[in-house]
C-alpha positions as CSV (number, residue, x, y, z in Angstrom):
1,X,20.0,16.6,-4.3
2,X,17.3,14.9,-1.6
3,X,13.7,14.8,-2.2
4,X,11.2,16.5,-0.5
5,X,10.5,13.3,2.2
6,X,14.1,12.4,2.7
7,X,14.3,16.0,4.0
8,X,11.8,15.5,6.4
9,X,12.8,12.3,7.8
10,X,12.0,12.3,11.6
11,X,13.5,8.6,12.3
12,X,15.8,6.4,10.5
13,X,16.8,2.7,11.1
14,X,20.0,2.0,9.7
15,X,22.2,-0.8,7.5
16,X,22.6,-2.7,10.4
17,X,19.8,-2.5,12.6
18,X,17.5,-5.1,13.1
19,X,14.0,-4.3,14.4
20,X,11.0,-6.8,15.5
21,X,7.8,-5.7,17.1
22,X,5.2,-2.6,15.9
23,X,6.5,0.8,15.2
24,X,3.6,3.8,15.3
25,X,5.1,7.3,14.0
26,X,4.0,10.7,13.1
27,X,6.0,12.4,10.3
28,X,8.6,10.5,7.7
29,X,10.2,6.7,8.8
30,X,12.8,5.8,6.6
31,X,14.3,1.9,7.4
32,X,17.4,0.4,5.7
33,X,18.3,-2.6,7.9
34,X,15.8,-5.3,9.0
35,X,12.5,-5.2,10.2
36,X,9.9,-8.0,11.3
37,X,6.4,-6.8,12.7
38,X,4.1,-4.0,11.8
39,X,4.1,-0.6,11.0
40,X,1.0,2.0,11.6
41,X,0.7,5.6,11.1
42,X,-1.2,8.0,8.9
43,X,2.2,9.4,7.2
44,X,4.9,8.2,5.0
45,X,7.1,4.9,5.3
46,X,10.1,4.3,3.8
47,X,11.7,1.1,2.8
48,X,15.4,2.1,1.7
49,X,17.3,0.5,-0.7
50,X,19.4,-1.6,1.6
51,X,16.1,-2.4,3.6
52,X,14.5,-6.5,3.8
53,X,11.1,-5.9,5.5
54,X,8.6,-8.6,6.7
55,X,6.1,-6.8,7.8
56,X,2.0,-5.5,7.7
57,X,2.2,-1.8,6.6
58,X,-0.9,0.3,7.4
59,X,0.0,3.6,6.5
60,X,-0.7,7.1,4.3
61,X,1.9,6.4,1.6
62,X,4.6,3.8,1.4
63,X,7.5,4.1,-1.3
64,X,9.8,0.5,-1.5
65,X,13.3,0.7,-2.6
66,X,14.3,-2.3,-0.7
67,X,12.8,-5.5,-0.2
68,X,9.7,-5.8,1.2
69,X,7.3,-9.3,2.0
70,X,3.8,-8.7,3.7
71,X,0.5,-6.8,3.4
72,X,1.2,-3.0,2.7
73,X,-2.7,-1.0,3.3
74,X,-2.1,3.0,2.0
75,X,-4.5,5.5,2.4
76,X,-3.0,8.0,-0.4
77,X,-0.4,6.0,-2.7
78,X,2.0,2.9,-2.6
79,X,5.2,3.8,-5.0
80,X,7.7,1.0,-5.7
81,X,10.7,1.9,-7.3
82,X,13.1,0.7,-9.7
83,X,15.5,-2.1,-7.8
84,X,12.8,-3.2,-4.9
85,X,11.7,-6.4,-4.8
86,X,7.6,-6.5,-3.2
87,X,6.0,-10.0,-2.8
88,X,2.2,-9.7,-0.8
89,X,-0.4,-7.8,-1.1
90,X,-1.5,-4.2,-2.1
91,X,-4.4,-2.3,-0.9
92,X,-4.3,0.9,-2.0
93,X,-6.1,3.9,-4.2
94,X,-2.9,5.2,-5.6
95,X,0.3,2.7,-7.1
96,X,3.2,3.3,-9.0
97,X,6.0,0.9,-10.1
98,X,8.5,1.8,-11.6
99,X,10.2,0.0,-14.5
100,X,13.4,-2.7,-13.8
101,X,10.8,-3.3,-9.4
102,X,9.8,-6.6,-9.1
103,X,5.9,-7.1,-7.7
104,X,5.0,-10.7,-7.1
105,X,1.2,-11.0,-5.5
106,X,-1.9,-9.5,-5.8
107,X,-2.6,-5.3,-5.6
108,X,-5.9,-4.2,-4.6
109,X,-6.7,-0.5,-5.8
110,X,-9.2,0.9,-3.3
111,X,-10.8,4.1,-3.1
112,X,-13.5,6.0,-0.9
113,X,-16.0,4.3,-1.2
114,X,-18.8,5.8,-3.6
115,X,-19.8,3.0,-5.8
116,X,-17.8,0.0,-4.1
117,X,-19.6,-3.4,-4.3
118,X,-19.1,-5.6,-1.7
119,X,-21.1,-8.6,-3.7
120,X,-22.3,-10.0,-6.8
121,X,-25.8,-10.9,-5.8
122,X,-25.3,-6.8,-4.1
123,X,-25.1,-5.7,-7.1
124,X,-28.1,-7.6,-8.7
125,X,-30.2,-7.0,-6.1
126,X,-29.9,-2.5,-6.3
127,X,-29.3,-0.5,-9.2
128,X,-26.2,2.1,-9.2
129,X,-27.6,6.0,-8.6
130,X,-28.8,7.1,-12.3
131,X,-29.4,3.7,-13.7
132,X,-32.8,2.1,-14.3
133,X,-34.0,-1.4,-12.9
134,X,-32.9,-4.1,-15.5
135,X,-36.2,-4.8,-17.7
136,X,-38.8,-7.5,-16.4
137,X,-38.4,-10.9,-18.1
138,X,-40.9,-11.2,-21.4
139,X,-44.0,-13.5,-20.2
140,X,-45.1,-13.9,-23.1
């Protein structure tokens, strides 16, 4: 039985193919062969099972069955399955890996915004919303 996004997959590279440059797509991408470059949309990319991807992902969710080396950026969720091998990095509010997936690097959960620090000395300097300033040192 397919899952919901192999049935709407609206492009598919093939065992065989080998791809270098930037692909941009609306809708499902599903790849299998090779592919060297960047990938950008606001939707869902797929690196199948038979897939070995070098790449910079920017993209709404991304599920690895394949291989995959590079920088994968999701806006909703990154899901890497059981058999996929991922070594980069993860920027993403949403991750999933499954048991028996291989994840060598560094993940990076994000989310939108509220309450994000981009410092240390940030953070010292202004109190979160609800929190009082820390106490003036004792002079005594």
């Amino acid at each position: 039985m397919a899952k919901n996004y192999e049935k709407s997959i609206r492009a598919f590279l093939g065992e065989g193919t080998e791809f270098k440059g930037v692909i941009t797509f609306e809708g499902t991408v599903r790849v299998d062969g090779v592919l060297e470059g960047e990938v950008i949309t606001d939707d869902t990319f797929i690196i199948g099972t038979a897939a070995k991807v070098k790449a910079e992902i920017k993209a709404g969710v991304v599920i690895v069955m394949g291989r995959m080396e590079g920088k994968i950026e999701t806006k909703e969720k990154c899901e890497v399955r059981v058999g996929s091998h991922v070594s980069g990095e993860i920027f993403t509010p949403s991750i999933y890996i499954e048991e028996g997936a291989v994840f060598e690097g560094t993940c990076h959960m994000t989310g939108d915004g509220r309450g994000s620090i981009t410092s240390a000395e940030e953070a010292e300097e202004a109190p979160g919303e609800g929190e009082a300033p820390a106490p003036a040192p004792d002079t005594d």
